[in-house]
Residue frames relative to the residue before (quaternion, step in Angstrom):
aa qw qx qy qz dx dy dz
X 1.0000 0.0000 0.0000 0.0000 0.00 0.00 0.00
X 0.1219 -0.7302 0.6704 0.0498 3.61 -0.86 1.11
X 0.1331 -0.7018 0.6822 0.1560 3.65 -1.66 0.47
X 0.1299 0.7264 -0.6057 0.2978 3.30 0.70 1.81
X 0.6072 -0.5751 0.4048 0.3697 3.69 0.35 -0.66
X 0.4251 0.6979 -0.3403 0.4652 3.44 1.90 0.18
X 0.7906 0.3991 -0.2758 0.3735 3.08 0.56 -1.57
X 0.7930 -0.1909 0.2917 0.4995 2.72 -2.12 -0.61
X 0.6597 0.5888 -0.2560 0.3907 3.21 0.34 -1.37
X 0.2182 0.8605 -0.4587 0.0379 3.63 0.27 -1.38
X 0.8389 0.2034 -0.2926 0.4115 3.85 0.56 -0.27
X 0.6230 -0.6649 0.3517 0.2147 3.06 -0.44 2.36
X 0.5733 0.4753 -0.4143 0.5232 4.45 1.04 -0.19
X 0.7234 0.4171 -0.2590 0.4854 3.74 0.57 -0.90
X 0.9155 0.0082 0.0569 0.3981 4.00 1.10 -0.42
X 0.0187 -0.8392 0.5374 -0.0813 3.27 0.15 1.21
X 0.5559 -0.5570 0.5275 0.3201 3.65 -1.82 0.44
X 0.5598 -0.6497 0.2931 0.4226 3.39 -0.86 1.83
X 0.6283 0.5443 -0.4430 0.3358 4.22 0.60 -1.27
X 0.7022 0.4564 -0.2816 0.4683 4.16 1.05 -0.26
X 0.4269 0.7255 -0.3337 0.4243 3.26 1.21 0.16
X 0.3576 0.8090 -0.4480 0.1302 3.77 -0.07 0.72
X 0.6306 0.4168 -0.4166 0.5051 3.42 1.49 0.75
X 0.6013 -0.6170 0.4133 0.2948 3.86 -1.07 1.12
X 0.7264 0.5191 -0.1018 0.4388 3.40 1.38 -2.07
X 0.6209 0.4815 -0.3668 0.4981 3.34 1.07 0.15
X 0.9105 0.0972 0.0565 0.3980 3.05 0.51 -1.60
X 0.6004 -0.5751 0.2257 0.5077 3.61 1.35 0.60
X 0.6596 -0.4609 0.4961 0.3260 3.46 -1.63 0.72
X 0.5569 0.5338 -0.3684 0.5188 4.06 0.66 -0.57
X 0.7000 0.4885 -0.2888 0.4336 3.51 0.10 -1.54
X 0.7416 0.4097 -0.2946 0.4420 3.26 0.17 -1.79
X 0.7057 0.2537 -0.3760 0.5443 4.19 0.21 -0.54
X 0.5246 0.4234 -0.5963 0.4360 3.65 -0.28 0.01
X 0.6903 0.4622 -0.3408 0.4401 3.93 0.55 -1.21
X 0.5632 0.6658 -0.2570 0.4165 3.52 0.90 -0.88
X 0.8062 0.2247 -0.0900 0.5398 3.28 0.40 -1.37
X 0.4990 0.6082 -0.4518 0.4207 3.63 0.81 0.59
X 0.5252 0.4551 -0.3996 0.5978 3.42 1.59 -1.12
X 0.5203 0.5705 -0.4947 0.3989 3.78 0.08 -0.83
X 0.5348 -0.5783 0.4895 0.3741 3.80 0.50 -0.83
X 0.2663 0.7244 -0.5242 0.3599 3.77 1.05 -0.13
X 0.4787 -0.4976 0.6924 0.2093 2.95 -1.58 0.76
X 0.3654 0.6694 -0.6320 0.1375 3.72 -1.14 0.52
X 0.6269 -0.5536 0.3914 0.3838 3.39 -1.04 1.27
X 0.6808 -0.4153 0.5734 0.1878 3.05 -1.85 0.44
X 0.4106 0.7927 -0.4254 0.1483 3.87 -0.19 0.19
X 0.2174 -0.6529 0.6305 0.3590 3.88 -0.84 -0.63
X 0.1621 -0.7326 0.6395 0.1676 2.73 -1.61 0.00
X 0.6606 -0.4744 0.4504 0.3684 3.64 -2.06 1.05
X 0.0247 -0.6476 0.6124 0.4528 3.71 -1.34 -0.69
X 0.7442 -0.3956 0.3123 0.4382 3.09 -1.17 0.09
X 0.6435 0.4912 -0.2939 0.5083 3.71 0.59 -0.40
X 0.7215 0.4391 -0.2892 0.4505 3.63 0.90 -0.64
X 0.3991 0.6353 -0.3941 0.5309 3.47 2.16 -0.62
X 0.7949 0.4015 -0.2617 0.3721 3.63 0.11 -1.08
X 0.4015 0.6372 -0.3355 0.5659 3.61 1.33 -0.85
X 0.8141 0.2761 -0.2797 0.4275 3.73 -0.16 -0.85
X 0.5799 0.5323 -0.4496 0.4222 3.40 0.77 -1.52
X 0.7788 0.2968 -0.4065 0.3743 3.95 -0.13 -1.86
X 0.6048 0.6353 -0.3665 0.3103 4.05 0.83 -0.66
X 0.6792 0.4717 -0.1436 0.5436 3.26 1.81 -0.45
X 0.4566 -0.5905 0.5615 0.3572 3.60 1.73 -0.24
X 0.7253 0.4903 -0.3379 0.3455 3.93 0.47 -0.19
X 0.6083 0.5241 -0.3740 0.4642 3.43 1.42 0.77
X 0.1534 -0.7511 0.6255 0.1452 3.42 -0.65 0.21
X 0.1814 -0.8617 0.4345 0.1892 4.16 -0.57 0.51
């Protein structure tokens, strides 16, 4: 998954690459310390990640949310 503007994904608010990640409330407590401990130098896959707003965006856009 890229957050270039190609993909599915494509809009850079709904999904960002985990090393640019630096806020919990957006993008979960996981994300934000995986990003964290990567600057540290850790080894940690390559990856992106969903925020939490773009989770919900799909789920209701998909019918798969209830509020």
């Amino acid at each position: 998954m890229t957050c270039d503007g190609t993909s599915i994904v494509g809009n850079p608010r709904f999904c960002s690459p985990l090393v640019e990640v630096t806020n919990a409330a957006d993008f979960g407590g996981k994300a934000s310390n995986l990003a964290r401990v990567s600057r540290y130098g850790y080894r940690v896959p390559r990856t992106a990640v969903i925020s939490r707003d773009g989770l919900r965006r799909f789920l209701s856009a998909n019918q798969l949310y209830e509020p």
